[in-house]
C-alpha positions as YAML, in Angstrom:
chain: A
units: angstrom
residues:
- id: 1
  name: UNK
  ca: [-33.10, -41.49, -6.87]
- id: 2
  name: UNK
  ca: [-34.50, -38.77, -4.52]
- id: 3
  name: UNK
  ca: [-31.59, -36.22, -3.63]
- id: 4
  name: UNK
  ca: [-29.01, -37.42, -6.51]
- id: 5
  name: UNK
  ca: [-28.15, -35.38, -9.72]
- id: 6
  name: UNK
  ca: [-27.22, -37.49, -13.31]
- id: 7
  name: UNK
  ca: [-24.44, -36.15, -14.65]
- id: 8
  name: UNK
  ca: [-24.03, -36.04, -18.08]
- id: 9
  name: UNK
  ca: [-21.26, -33.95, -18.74]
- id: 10
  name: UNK
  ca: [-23.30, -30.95, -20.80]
- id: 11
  name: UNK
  ca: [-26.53, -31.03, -17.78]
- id: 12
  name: UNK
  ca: [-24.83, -29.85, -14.37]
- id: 13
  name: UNK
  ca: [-26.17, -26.31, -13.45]
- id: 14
  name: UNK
  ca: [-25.47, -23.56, -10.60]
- id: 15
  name: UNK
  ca: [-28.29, -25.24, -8.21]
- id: 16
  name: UNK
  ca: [-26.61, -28.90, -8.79]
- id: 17
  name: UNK
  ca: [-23.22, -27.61, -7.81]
- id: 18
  name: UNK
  ca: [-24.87, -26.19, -4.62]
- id: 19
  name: UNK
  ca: [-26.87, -29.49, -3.88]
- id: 20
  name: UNK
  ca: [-24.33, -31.76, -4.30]
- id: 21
  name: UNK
  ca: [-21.57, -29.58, -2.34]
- id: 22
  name: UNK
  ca: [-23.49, -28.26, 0.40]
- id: 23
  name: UNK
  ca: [-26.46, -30.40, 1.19]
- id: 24
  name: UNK
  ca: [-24.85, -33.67, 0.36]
- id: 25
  name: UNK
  ca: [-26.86, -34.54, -3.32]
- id: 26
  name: UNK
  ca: [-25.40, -38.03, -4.77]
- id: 27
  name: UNK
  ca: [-24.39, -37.79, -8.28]
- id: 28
  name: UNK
  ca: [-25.27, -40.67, -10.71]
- id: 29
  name: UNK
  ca: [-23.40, -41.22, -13.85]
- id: 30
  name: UNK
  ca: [-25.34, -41.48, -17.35]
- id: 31
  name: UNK
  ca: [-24.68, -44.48, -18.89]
- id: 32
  name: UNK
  ca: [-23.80, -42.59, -22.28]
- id: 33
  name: UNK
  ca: [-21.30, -40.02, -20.54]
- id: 34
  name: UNK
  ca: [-19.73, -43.50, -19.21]
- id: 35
  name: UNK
  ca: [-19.55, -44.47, -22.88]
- id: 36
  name: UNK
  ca: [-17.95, -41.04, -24.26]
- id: 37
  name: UNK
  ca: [-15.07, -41.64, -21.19]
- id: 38
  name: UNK
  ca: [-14.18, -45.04, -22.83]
- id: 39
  name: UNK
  ca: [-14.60, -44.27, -26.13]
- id: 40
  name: UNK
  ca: [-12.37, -40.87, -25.42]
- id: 41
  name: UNK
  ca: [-9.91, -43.08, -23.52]
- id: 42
  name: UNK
  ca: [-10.15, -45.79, -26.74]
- id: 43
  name: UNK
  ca: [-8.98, -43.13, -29.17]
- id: 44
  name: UNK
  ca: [-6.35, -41.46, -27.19]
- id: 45
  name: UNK
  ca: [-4.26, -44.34, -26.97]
- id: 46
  name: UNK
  ca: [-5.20, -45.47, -30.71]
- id: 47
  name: UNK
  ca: [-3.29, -42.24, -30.99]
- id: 48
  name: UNK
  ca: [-0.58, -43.05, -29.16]
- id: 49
  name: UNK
  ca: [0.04, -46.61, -30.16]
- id: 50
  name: UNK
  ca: [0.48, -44.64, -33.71]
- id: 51
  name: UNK
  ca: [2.52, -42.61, -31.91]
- id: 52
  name: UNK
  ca: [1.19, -39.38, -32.49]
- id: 53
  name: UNK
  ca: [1.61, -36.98, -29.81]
- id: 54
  name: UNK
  ca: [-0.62, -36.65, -27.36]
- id: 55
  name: UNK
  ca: [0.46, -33.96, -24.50]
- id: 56
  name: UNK
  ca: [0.78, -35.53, -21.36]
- id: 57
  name: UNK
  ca: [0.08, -38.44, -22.16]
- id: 58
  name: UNK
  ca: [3.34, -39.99, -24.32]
- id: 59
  name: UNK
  ca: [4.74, -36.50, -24.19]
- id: 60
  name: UNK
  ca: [5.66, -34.28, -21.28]
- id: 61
  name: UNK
  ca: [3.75, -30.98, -19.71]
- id: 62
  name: UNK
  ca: [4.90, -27.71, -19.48]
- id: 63
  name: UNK
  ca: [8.24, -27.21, -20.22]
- id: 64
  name: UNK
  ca: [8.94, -30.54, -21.13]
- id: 65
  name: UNK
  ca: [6.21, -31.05, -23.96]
- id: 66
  name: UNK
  ca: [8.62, -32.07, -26.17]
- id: 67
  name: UNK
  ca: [10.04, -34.76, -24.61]
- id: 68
  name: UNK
  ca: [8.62, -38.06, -25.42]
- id: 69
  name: UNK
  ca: [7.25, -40.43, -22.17]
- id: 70
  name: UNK
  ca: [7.71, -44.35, -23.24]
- id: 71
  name: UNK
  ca: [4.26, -46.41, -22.66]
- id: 72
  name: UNK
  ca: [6.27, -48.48, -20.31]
- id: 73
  name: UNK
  ca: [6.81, -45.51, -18.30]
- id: 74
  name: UNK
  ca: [3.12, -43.79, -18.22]
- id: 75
  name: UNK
  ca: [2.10, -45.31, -15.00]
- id: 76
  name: UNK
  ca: [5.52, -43.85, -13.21]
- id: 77
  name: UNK
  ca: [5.64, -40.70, -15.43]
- id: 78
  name: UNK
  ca: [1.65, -40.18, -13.91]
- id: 79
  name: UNK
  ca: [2.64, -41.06, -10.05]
- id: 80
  name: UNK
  ca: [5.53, -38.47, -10.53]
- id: 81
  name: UNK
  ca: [2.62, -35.53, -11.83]
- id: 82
  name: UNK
  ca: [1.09, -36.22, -8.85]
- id: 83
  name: UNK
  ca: [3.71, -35.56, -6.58]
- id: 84
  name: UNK
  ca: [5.75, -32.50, -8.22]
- id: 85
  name: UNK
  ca: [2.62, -30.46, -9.24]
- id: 86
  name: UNK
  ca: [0.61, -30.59, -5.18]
- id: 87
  name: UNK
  ca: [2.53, -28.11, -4.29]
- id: 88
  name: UNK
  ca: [-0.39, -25.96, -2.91]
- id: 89
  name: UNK
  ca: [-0.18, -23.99, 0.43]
- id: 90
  name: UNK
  ca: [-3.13, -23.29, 2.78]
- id: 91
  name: UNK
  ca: [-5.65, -22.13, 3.51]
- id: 92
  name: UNK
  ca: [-7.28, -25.17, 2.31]
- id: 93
  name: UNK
  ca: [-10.85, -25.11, 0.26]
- id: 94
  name: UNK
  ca: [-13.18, -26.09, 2.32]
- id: 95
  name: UNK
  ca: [-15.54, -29.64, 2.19]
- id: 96
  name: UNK
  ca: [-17.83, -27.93, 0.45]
- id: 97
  name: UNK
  ca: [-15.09, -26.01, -2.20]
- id: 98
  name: UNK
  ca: [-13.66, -29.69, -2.26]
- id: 99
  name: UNK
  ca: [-16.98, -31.29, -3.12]
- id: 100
  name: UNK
  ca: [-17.66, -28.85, -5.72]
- id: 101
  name: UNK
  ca: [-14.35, -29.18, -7.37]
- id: 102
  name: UNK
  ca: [-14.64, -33.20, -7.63]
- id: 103
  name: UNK
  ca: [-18.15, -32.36, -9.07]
- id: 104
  name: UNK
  ca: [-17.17, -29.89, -11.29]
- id: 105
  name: UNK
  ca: [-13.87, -31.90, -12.58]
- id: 106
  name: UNK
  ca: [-15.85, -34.96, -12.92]
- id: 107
  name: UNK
  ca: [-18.59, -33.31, -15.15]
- id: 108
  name: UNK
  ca: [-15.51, -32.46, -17.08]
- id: 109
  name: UNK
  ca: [-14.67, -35.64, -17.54]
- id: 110
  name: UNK
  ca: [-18.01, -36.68, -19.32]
- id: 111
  name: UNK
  ca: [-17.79, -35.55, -21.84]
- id: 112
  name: UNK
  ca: [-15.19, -37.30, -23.12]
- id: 113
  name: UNK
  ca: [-12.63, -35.65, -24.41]
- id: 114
  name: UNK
  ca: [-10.05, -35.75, -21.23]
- id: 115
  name: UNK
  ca: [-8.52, -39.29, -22.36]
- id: 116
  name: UNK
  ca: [-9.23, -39.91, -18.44]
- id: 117
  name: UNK
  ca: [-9.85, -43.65, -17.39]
- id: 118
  name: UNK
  ca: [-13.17, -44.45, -16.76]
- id: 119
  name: UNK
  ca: [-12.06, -46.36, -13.39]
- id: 120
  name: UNK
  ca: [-10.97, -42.70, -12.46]
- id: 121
  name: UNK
  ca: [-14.40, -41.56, -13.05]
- id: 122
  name: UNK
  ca: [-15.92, -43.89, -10.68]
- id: 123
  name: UNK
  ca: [-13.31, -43.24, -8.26]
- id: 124
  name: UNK
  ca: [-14.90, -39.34, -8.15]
- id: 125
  name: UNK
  ca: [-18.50, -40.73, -8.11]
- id: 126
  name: UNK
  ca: [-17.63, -42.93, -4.99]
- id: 127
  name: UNK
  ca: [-15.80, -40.12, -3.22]
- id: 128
  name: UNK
  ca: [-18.59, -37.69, -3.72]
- id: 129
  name: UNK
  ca: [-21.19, -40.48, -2.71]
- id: 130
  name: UNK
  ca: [-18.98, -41.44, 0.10]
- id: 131
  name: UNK
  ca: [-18.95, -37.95, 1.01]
- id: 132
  name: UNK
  ca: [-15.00, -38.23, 1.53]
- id: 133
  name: UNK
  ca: [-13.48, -35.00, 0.14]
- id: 134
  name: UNK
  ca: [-9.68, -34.78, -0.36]
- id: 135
  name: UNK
  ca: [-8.34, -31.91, 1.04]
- id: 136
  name: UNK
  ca: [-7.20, -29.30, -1.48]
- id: 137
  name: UNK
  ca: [-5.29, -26.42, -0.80]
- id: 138
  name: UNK
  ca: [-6.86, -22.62, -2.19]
- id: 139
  name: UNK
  ca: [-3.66, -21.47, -2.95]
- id: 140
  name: UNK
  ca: [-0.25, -22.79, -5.08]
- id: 141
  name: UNK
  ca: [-1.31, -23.40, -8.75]
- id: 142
  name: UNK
  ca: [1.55, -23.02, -11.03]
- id: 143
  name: UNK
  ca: [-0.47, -22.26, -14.17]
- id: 144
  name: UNK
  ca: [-3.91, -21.18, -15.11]
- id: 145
  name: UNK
  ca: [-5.18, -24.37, -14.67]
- id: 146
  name: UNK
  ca: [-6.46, -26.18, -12.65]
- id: 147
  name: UNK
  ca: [-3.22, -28.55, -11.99]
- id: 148
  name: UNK
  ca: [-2.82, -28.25, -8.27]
- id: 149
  name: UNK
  ca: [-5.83, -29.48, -7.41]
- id: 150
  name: UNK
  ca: [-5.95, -32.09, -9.23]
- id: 151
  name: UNK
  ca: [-3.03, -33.30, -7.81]
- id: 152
  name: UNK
  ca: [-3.85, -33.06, -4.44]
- id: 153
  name: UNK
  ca: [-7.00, -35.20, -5.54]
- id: 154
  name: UNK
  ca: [-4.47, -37.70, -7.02]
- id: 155
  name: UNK
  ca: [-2.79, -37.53, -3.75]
- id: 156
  name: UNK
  ca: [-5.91, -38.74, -1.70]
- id: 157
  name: UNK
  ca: [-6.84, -41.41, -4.89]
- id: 158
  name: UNK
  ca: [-3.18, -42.83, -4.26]
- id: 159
  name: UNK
  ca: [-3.47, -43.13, 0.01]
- id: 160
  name: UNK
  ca: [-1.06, -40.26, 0.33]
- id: 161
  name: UNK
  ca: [-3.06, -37.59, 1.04]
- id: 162
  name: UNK
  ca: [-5.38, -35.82, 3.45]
- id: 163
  name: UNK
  ca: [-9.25, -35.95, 3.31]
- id: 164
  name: UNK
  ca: [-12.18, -34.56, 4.81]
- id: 165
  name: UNK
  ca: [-14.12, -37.65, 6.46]
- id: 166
  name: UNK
  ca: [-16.50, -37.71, 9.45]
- id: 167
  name: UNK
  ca: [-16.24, -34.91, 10.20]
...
């Protein structure tokens, strides 16, 4: 496994972040990370089938936090994040800033506690080992966060938006 970093979710370090985004390091997942994504996944909708609230998830974000988002509607509700939240304007990041944000988000992910699916998480590994890099824009985020740029990921994950490939 000569030039690729494990991820574990608690492991990735300054150097990693600079392999993988600027001299083209694969990233493996750990097999236990994988576990903590599905077993993070498992509970959060163990708490929503009781419904409990779970923001952004069977609730809204933002301003809407208090509305409640029927399971029938989560896959819709999720498509419709996507598109009102990439609202970012250019100058875009980089292939390198991009590659470093998928890494960066992904390691996030390990851990666990992001209720993200783990089909998600190999959608990240594969783009990263594919070495095709949505393009993300530096500039638009409507919070703190790190919304907009996930978006624009979810854009490229869905076939509607631009990526860095070849080139």
């Amino acid at each position: 496994m000569e030039n690729t970093i494990v991820l574990t979710g608690k492991n990735l370090t300054i150097e990693d972040v600079k392999k993988v985004a600027c001299d083209n390091y694969k990233v493996k997942i750990d097999e236990k990370a994988r576990e903590y994504v599905i077993a993070g996944r498992k509970k959060i909708f163990e708490m929503v089938d009781s419904d409990v609230p779970v923001y952004g998830f069977n609730t809204g974000v933002g301003w809407n936090k208090d509305k409640k988002v029927l399971k029938d509607f989560f896959n819709k509700y999720n498509t419709n994040l996507i598109y009102s939240h990439s609202l970012g304007v250019e100058p875009n990041c980089s292939k390198e800033e991009g590659r470093a944000i998928l890494l960066n988000r992904l390691n996030t992910f390990l851990v666990g506690c992001t209720g993200v699916a783990v089909e998600i998480v190999d959608i990240y590994e594969t783009l990263l080992n594919l070495d095709i890099i949505p393009v993300i824009p530096s500039r638009g985020s409507v919070g703190e966060a790190d919304i907009t740029n996930l978006s624009h990921i979810g854009l490229a994950i869905i076939g509607e938006g631009d990526v860095y490939y070849n080139g």
